[in-house]
C-alpha positions as CSV (number, residue, x, y, z in Angstrom):
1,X,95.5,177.3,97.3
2,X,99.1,178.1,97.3
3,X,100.5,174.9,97.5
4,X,97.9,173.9,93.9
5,X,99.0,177.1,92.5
6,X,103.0,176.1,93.0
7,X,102.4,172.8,92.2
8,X,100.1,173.8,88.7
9,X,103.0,176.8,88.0
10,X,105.4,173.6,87.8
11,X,102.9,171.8,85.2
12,X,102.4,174.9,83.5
13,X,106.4,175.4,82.8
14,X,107.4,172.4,82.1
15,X,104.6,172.2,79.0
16,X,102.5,169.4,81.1
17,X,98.8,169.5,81.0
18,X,97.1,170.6,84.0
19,X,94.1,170.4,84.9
20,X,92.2,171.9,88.1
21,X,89.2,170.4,90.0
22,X,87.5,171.8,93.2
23,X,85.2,169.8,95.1
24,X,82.1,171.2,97.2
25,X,81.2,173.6,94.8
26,X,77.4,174.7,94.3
27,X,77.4,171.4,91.3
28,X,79.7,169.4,93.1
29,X,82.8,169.6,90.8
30,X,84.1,173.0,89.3
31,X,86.8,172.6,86.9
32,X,89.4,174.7,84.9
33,X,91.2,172.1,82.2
34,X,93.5,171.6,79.7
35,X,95.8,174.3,80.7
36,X,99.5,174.3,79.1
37,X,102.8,176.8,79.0
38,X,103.5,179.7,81.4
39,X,101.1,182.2,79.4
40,X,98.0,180.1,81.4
41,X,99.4,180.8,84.7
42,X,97.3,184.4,85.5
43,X,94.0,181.9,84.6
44,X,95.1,179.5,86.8
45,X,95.7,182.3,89.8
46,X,92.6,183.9,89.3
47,X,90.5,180.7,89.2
48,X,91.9,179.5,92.7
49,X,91.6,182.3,94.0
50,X,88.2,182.8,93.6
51,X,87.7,179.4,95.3
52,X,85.0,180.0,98.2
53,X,84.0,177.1,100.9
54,X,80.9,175.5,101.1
55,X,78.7,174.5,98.2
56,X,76.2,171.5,98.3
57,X,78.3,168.5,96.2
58,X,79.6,165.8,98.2
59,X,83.3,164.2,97.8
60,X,82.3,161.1,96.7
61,X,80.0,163.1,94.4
62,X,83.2,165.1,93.0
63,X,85.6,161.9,92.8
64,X,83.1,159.9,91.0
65,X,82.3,163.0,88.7
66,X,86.1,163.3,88.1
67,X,87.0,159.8,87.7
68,X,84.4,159.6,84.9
69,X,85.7,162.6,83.0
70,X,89.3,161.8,82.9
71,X,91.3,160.4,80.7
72,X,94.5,159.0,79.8
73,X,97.1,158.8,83.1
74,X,99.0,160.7,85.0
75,X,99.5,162.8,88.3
76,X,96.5,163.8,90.5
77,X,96.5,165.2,93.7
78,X,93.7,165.5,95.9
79,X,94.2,168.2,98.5
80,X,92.1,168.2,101.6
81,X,92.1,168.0,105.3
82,X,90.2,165.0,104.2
83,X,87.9,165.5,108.0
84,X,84.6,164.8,105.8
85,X,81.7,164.2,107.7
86,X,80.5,161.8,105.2
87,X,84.0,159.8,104.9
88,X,87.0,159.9,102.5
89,X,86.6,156.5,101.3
90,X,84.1,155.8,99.0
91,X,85.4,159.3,97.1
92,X,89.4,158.2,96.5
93,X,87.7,154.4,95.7
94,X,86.6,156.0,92.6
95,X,90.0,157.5,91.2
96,X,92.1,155.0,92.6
97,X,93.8,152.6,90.5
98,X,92.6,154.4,87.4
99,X,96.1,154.9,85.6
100,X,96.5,157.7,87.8
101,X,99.9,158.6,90.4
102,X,97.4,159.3,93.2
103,X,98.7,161.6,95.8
104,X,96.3,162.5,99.2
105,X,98.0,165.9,100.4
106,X,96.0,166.1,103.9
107,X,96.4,169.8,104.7
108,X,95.9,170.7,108.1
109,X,96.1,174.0,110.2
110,X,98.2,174.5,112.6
111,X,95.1,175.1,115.2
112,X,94.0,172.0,114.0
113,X,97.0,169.9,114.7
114,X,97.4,171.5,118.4
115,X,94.7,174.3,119.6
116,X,96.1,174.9,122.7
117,X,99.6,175.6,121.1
118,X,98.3,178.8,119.1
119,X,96.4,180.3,121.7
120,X,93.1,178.0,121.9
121,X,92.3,177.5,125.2
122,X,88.7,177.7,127.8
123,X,85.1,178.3,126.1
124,X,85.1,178.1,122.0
125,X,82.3,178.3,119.4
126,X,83.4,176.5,116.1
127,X,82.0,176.8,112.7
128,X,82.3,174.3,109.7
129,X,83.5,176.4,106.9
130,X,81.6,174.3,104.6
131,X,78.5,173.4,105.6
132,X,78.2,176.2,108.5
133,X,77.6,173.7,111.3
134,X,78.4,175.5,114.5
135,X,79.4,173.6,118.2
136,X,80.6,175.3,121.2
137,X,82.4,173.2,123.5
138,X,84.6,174.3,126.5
139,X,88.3,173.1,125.7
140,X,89.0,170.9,128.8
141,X,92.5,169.0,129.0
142,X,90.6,166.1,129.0
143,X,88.4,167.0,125.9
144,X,91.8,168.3,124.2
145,X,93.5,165.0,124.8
146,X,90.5,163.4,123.2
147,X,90.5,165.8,120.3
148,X,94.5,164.7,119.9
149,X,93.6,161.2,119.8
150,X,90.2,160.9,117.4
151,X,92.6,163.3,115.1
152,X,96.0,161.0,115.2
153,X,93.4,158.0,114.3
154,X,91.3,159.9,111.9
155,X,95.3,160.5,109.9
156,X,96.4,157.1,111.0
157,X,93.2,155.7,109.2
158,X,93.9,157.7,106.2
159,X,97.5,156.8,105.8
160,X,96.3,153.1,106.1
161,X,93.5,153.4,103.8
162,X,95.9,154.7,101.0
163,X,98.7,152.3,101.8
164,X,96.5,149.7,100.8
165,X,95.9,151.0,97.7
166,X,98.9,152.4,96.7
167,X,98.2,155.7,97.1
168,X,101.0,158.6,98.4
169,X,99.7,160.3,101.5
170,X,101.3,163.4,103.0
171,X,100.3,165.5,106.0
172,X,101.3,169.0,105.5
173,X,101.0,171.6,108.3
174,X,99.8,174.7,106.7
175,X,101.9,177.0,107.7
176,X,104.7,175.6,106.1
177,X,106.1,177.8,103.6
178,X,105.5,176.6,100.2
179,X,108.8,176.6,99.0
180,X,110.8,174.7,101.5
181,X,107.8,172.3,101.3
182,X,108.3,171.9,97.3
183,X,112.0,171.8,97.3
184,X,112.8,170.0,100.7
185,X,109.8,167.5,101.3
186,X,108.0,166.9,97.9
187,X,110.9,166.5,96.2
188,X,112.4,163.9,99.0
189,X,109.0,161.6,98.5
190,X,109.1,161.7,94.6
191,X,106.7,164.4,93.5
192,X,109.0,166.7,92.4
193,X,112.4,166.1,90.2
């Protein structure tokens, strides 16, 4: 949310149309468009802000709904940790190569890049924030070290997957603080001027 609402203030500043779509909602795709100029910036707050996980729509449902509603080209971002049950493929298939500069931001906690560096460690239950699924598992060194791996592949799939089609792909650690991250690392790959 921070990082779309930096990213949107940007947009909104420099007179560029922005546009904002949420996927997973209760319809599959909830949308704020057509925003433009500074004065639209409260909107924009409130209406990420009152983002809530969960909902029944799919990705690929959202990105196809999305791909068919825009128009014209230019800069779209999809931010996600892009760990969908149901894949990430068939979704970006739909807005790739559409005129679009397509960006994959893959957002990832910093519990989710190393658990047992922020405190996770012996018996854990875990809940899906969007669909409520709940495991327990006992975090193992063996089990972590698998964890490690099926995570570096599921990113190292990603990356590949949008290599191949021209897509930008960043992994950001969330706890990154937004500004550094804008001025230091988006602006080094091109996002930012």
């Amino acid at each position: 949310q921070r990082l779309a609402m930096a990213l949107g203030y940007v947009g909104l500043v420099n007179h560029t149309r922005v546009t904002l779509a949420s996927f997973g909602e209760a319809g599959g795709l909830r949308t704020l468009s057509n925003l433009r100029g500074r004065r639209r910036t409260s909107e924009m707050g409130r209406w990420l802000l009152d983002l809530q996980p969960g909902g029944r729509g799919t990705f690929e449902e959202s990105m196809k709904s999305l791909a068919l509603k825009r128009q014209g080209r230019g800069v779209m971002l999809v931010i996600s940790d892009f760990l969908l049950k149901e894949g990430y493929e068939k979704g970006l298939r739909y807005v790739a190569g559409r005129g679009y500069d397509l960006w994959c931001v893959q957002a990832l906690a910093p519990q989710e890049i190393d658990p047992t560096a922020h405190g996770r460690a012996g018996d854990w239950r875990l809940t899906d924030l969007e669909d409520r699924d709940e495991a327990e598992v006992t975090a193992t060194p063996g089990l972590v070290e698998q964890y490690r791996a099926n995570l570096g592949a599921w990113c190292s799939n990603l990356r590949d997957f949008c290599v191949r089609r021209s897509i930008m792909h960043l992994v950001v650690d969330t706890s990154t603080d937004v500004e550094a991250l804008m001025l230091e690392y988006l602006r080094r790959r091109g996002l930012l001027r």
